[in-house]
N, C-alpha and C positions, 0 to 999 in steps of 0.2 A: 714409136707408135705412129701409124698411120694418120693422116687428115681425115673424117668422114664430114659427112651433113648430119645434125642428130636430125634423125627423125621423130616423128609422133609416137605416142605408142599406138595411136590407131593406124598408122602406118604403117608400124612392125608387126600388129595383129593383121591386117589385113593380108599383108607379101606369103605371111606364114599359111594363114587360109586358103592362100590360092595359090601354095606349092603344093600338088598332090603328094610330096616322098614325105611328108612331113604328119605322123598324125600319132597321138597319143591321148592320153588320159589325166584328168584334173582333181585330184582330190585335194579339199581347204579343209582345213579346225580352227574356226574363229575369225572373227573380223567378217565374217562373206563368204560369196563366191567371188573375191570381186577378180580375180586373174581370171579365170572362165566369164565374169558376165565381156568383159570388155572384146571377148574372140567372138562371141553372140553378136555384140552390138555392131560390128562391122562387119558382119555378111558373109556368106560361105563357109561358117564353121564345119557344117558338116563333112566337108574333105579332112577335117583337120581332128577336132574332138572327139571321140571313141566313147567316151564317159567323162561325167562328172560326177563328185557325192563326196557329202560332208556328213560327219558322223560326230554333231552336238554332245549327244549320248556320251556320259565318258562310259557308261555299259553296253551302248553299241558298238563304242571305240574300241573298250578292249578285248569285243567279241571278236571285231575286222583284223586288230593289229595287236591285239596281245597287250595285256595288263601291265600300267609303267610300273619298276618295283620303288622307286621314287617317289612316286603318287605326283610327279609333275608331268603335264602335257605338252605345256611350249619347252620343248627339251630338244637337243639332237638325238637321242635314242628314240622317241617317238616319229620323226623324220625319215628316221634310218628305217625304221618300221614299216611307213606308209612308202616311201619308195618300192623297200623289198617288196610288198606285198601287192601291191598295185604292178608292179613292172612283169612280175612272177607271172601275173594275170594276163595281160597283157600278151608275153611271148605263149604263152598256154593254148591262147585262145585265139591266136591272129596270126602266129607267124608262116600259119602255112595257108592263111587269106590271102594276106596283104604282102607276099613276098617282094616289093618291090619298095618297100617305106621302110623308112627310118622309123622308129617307134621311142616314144617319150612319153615318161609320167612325171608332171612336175606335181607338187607339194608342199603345202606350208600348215604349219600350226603355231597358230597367233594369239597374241591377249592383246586386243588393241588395249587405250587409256578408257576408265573406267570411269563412272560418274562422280563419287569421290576423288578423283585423282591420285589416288592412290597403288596404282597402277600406270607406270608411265606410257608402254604399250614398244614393246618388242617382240620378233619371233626368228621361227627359222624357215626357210624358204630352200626348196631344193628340184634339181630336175637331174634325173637320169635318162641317156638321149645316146641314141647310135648316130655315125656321121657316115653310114653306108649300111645297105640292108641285110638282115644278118649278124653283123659285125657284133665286136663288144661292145658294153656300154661306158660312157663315162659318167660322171656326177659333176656336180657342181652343187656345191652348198655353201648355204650364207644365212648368218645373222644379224637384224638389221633393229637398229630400235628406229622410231618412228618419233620424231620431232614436234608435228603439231599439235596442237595446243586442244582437239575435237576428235572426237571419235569417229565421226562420218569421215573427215578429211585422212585420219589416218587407213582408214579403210580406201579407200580409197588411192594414198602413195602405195600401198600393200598390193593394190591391183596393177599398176605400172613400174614397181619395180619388178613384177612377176613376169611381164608384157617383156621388160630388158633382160631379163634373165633367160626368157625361152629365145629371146632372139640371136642373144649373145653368145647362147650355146652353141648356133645351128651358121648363123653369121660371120663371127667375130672370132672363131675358134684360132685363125689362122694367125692373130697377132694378141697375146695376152695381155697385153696392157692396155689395149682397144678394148678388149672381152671384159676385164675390170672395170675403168672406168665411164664406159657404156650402162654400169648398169643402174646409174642416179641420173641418166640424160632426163632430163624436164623436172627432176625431182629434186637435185640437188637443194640443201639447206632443211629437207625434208623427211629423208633420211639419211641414217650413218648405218656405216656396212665396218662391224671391226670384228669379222672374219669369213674367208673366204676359202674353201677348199677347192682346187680344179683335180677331180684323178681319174684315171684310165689309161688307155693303150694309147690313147690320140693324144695325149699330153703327157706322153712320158719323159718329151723332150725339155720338158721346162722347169728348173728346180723351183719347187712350194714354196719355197721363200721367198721369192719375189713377188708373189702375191700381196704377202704384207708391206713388202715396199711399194708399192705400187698404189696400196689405200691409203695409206697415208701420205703417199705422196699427192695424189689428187685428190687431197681434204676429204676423204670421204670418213676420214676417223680420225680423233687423235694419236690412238695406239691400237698394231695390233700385237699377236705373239705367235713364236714359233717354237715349239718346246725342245729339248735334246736333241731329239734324231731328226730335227727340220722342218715338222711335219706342221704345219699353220692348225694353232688350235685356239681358243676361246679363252680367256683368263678368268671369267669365273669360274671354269672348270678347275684351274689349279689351286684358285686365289679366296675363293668364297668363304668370307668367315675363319679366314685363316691370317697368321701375321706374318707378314712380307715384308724382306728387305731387298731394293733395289739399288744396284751398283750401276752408277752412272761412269761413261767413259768413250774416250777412241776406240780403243784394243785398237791399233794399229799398227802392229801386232800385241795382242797380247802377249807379256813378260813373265819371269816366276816373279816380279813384285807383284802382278793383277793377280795370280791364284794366292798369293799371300791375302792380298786385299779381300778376296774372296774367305778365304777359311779365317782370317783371324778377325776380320768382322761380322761374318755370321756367326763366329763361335761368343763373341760378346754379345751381340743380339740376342741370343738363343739365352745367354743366362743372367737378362734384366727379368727381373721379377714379375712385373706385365704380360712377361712372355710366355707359351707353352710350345718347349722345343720338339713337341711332337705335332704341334699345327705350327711349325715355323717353315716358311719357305724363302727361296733367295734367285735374282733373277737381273740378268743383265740389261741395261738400255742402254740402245743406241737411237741417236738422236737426230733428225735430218740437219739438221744443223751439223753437227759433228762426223757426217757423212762426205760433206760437201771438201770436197779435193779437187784445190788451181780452180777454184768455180764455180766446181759442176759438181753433180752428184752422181755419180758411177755405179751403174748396177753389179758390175764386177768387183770393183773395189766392197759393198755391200756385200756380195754373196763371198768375199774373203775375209773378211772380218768375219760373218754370220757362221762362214764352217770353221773358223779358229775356235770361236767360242762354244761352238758343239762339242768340236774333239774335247774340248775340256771337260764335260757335261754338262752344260749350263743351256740353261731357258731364255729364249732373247726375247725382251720387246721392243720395238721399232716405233719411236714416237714423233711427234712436233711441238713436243712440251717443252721448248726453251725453258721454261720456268716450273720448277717443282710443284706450284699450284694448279694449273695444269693437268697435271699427273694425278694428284692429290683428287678432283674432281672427276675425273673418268672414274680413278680406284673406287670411289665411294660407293658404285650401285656394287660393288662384292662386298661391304659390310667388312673392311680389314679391319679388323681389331688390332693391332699395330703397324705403325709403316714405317721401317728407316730407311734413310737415304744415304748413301756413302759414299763422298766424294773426298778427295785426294785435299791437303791442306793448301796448295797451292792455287788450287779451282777456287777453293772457295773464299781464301785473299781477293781472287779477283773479282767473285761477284760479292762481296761486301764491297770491295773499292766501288768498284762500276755503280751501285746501287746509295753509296755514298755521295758520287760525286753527280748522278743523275738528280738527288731529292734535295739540292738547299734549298728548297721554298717552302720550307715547312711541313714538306709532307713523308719526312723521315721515319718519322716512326708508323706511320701507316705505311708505308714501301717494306719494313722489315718484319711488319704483322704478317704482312701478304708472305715475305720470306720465308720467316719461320712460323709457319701455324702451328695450332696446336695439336691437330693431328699427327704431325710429325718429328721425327727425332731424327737428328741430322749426326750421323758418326763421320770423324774426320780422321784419315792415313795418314800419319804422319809425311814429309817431305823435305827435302833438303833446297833451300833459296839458288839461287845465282853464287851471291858469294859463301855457299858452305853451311851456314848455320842453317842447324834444326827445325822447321817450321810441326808444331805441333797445335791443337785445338786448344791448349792451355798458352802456348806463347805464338799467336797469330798477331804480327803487329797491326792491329787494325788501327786505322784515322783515330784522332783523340776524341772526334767530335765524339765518336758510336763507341768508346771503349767501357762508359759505363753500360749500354744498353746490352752490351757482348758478353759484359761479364756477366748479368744480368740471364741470358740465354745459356751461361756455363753453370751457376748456379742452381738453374732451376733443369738440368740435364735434359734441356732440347738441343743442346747443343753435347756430344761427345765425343772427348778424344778416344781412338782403336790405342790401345795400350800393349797387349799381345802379339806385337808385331815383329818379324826376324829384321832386326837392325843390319844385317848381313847384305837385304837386297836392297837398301835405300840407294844404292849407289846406281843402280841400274835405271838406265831415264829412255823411254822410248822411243825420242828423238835421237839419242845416239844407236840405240837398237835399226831404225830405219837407216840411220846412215849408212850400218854397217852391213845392212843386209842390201842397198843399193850401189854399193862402192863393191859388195864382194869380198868385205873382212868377214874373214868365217870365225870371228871373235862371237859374233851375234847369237848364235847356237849354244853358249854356256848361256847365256840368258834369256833364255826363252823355254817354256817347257816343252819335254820330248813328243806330246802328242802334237802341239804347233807346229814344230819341226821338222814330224814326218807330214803333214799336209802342209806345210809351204812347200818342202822336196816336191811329195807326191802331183800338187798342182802347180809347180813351177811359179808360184807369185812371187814377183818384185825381180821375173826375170832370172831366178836363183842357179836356173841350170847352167846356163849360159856362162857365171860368173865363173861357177867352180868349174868350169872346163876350160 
């Protein structure tokens, strides 16, 4: 990522106003005008702004943009709306005026926080924008919830992250991780961006997955997600009022013990009684923390794990949640109605030890409240120690201090062992998996599953072609 200066945003309204290629249209729902008043307030809009107009009305709205069948307005399908419809306009009506501009309608539809509080105040915000006249167009969308604590102030961050979003289109196009975190300059701690689509013809170059790395790597979210086929999407979309299991891990490379891990603790998941295995879903994290290799943090290494775990079908989320409470706090505005976490028995040895040996000052059993809440049910994969023996959630040798408290967390089944598990692949450890696949034993290929397999071949990772030749 490039060094820049941030600028103002009346900085970046103004450079925009006094580019003549640069001119589009402002439609808002909710919170204001306030991305159009600030191109006003700094002078020369009229090179730039073509229209504005907000449609309050939800019956004038769904006269403009078509009735939501949801009956929700801060939604992306209402986005997707006001683009199409606005931009449609737009080429209709100007392109053979203005043939020498770019042409852009950005858009957002908002609930700021509400007098009750009751509404914390999120929306979606979008600009569709050519980078040559004539050309296609690309998008850029984002959902952003809004931090402060006053409705004027949030109104107001809504106006300047709009200000970086038109700028970062037209600007910042040339380095994506500049165009990412550019667009909380001055605003940071004020809002959180946890999702980010960039798509078109001028960014075809760039896989949508590093979008999500890229928010969370520069704090602008704890988590965001990229579903199956890659594609950066919103987790209340998946997650809303649904019961979710997240499989925490490396995959470095994922093994046939991870897709075991995968089917045979969602299959106990799905049949606790709490549960309806028809709103159950399941979803891998990967963790900046557990990213970080000799170092650093590797976008490549990142988008190699990110396509292993595709080809398997799975849904990734990318977080900075060292700690499952963390986690547990973001999930909460989707309303999960159960969440399990599944982590491997040898993981979680260690952060009992580590959490053991961090709390003798008496704050033990408040360290393992935070641990295990009660929101959550923790399933544990069984694992084979250093020397051999079985580590299972029923025989974890924890410290004696905590063995009553542990057992205590067995009892009352926040704590469970995965039982249905092929005792065939415990033998298989990922660390000899990488050895072998960096030494050029092609042992490494019975343990790994065949879709992994053919994208390490296909993408040459860990150097593979090389070896076998």
């Amino acid at each position: 990522m490039e060094s820049t200066q941030i600028l103002s945003q009346e900085q970046k309204a103004l450079e925009i106003n006094l580019n003549d290629k640069i001119y589009g249209t402002f439609a808002e729902i909710g919170a204001g005008q306030e991305v159009a008043r600030i191109f006003f307030q700094v002078g020369a809009a009229a090179g730039t702004i073509a229209k504005t107009m907000s449609a309050y009305d939800k019956t004038y709205s769904d006269a403009i943009y078509g009735a939501e069948q949801s009956g929700r307005y801060v939604c992306q399908p209402r986005l997707n709306n006001m683009l199409d419809h606005e931009y449609g306009l737009m080429v209709e009506r100007l392109q053979d005026v203005r043939t020498d501009a770019n042409f852009f309608v950005f858009a957002d539809t908002v609930a700021a926080i509400n007098y009750q509080k009751t509404i914390k105040g999120q929306g979606w915000l979008g600009i569709r924008f050519q980078l040559s006249p004539e050309g296609k167009h690309n998008d850029i969308i984002v959902h952003a919830k809004m931090l402060d604590n006053d409705n004027k102030l949030q109104q107001e961050a809504i106006g300047l992250l709009g200000v970086n979003m038109i700028y970062a289109a037209f600007f910042y196009n040339h380095d994506p991780e500049l165009l990412v975190s550019s667009l909380i300059d001055n605003i940071k701690g004020r809002i959180e961006i946890d999702m980010l689509r960039v798509t078109g013809p001028d960014f075809e170059h760039v896989d949508e997955r590093l979008y999500s790395l890229y928010l969370v790597k520069n704090d602008m979210t704890s988590v965001a997600m990229f579903d199956e086929t890659g594609t950066m999407t919103h987790p209340s979309t998946h997650y809303y009022k649904k019961d979710l299991m997240v499989i925490r891990g490396h995959f470095r490379p994922p093994t046939k013990v991870t897709l075991d891990v995968f089917d045979s603790g969602f299959s106990q998941f799905k049949s606790q009684e709490s549960v309806d295995p028809e709103n159950a879903r399941i979803v891998a994290e990967l963790t900046l923390e557990n990213l970080i290799v000799d170092g650093e943090l590797n976008e490549k290494d990142f988008l190699m794990r990110a396509k292993m775990l595709n080809s398997l079908g799975k849904s990734v989320l990318i977080s900075n949640c060292n700690n499952h409470q963390k986690l547990i706090e973001y999930l909460s505005d989707f309303k999960i109605k159960n969440l399990g976490l599944l982590i491997g028995a040898r993981e979680l040895l260690h952060i009992i030890n580590e959490k053991y040996l961090l709390n003798q000052d008496g704050r033990l059993l408040v360290a393992f409240g935070e641990l295990f809440n009660r929101n959550i049910t923790i399933y544990v994969y069984p694992a084979y120690d250093d020397n051999g023996n079985l580590l299972t959630a029923e025989t974890l040798p924890v410290p004696k201090g905590i063995h009553f408290l542990y057992k205590h967390l067995l009892d009352c089944h926040q704590i469970i062992g995965v039982s249905e598990y092929d005792h065939e692949l415990l033998y298989i450890l990922p660390n000899v998996v990488m050895h072998d696949l960096l030494t050029g034993d092609q042992d490494w290929e019975s343990k790994v599953p065949e879709a992994v397999v053919n994208v390490i071949k296909e993408n040459d990772y860990f150097g593979i072609t090389e070896k076998v030749t």
